[in-house]
Structure formats: structure tokens, C-alpha cells
N, C-alpha and C positions, 0 to 999 in steps of 0.2 A: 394515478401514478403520483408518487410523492415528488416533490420538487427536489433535486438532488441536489442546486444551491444553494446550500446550506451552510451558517459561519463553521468557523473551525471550532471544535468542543476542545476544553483541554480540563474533563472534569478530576474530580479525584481518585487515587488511588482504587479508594473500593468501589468507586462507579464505575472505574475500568477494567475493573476485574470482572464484574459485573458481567459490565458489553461483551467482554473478552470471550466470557463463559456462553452467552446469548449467541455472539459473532460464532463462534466455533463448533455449535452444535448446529446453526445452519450452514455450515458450512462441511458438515459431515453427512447431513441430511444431503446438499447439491449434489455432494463428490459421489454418495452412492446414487443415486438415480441416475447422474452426469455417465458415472463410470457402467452402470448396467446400459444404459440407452445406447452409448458408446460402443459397447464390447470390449470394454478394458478393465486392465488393473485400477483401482483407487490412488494408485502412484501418477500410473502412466494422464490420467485423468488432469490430477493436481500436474502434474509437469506441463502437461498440454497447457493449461490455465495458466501458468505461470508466465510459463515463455509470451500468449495473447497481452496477457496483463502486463508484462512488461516492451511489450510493441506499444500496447497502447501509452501508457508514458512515455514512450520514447517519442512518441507524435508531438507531446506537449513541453516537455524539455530534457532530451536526453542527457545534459549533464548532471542536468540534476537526479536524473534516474542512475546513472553513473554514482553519483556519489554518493546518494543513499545506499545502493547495492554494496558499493566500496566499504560502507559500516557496517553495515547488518554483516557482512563478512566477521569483520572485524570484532562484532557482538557476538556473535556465534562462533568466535575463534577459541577452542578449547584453552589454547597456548596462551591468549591473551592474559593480562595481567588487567585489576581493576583499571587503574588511570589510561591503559590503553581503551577497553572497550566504555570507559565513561566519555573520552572526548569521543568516541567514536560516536556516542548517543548525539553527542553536541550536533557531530555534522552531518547524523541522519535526520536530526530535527531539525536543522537548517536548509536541508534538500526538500525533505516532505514539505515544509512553509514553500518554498521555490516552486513545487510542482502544484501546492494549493494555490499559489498567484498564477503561474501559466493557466489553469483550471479555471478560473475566474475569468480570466482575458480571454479565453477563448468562449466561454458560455454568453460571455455580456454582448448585450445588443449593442451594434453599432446603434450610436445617435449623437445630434448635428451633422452640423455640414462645414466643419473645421479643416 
């Protein structure tokens, strides 16, 4: 198993596209074996995952999970206007950085005796 604490990558453009593409074809591969093993839709699937994925953040800093949600809203707001959904990028990269430090502090070994 690979060590999953890993720094933060913040590579470029075409390397995220890249992942994006990598990321989203296994992620279409899980949803249908997920969704057949299951007996569900590929919706109902991703929904279920959604909601666990977001329990699981919620363990580590719900506000911050809060307020990353609160953009990606905001990102995905048809209505929105550029300068809306650009700060909105601002304080989803500010949450995401928040829930990579909770991540961190909860994986790290206690050590001393401080």
C-alpha cells in the first residue's frame, strides 16, 4: 500500500489535466463495479460516496468542509458571475489547505512527552 501522506502537489495546468483525465477514468471504472456489486444506479452509487466522503471530512474539520462545499456551490452556480466564482476558488483553496492540515494532524505520530 502506498503511503497516502503525501505533500500537497499543486502541479501545472497540463499535469492536472492529465490526473483529472487518469483520476476520472478510475473513477468511472469504481462507480460501475461499485454500482453493479451494489444493485444500483451509477448515480445512486456516486451519491452514496458522496455523502461517506463527506462524513469522512466532517470528522476532520467540518468547517472547513462547510466552506469548501459553500464554493464549489458557488463554482458550479450557473448564475454566478466570474469575480463571484473566482473568490469562491480563493476559499475553496483555503478550506482544502485546512482540511490538508487537519489530515496531517490526525495521521502524525504522537512523539515526546511534552
Amino acid at each position: 500500500m502506498t503511503d497516502i501522506r503525501k505533500p500537497v502537489q499543486r502541479p501545472d495546468s497540463e499535469t492536472q489535466d492529465a490526473m483529472r483525465r487518469m483520476i476520472h477514468a478510475h473513477l468511472m471504472d469504481a462507480t460501475a463495479r461499485g454500482s453493479r456489486a451494489a444493485g444500483c444506479t451509477g448515480m445512486s452509487f456516486v451519491m452514496i460516496g458522496m455523502t461517506i466522503w463527506a462524513g469522512e471530512l466532517a470528522e476532520l474539520d467540518p468547517r472547513s468542509l462547510s466552506k469548501m462545499l459553500d464554493a464549489l456551490s458557488v463554482i458550479y452556480d450557473p448564475a454566478a458571475n466570474a469575480t463571484q466564482k473566482a473568490r469562491a476558488e480563493k476559499r475553496r483553496r483555503a478550506a482544502v489547505d485546512k482540511l490538508f492540515a487537519a489530515l496531517d494532524l490526525e495521521m502524525n505520530e504522537t512523539q515526546g512527552n511534552a
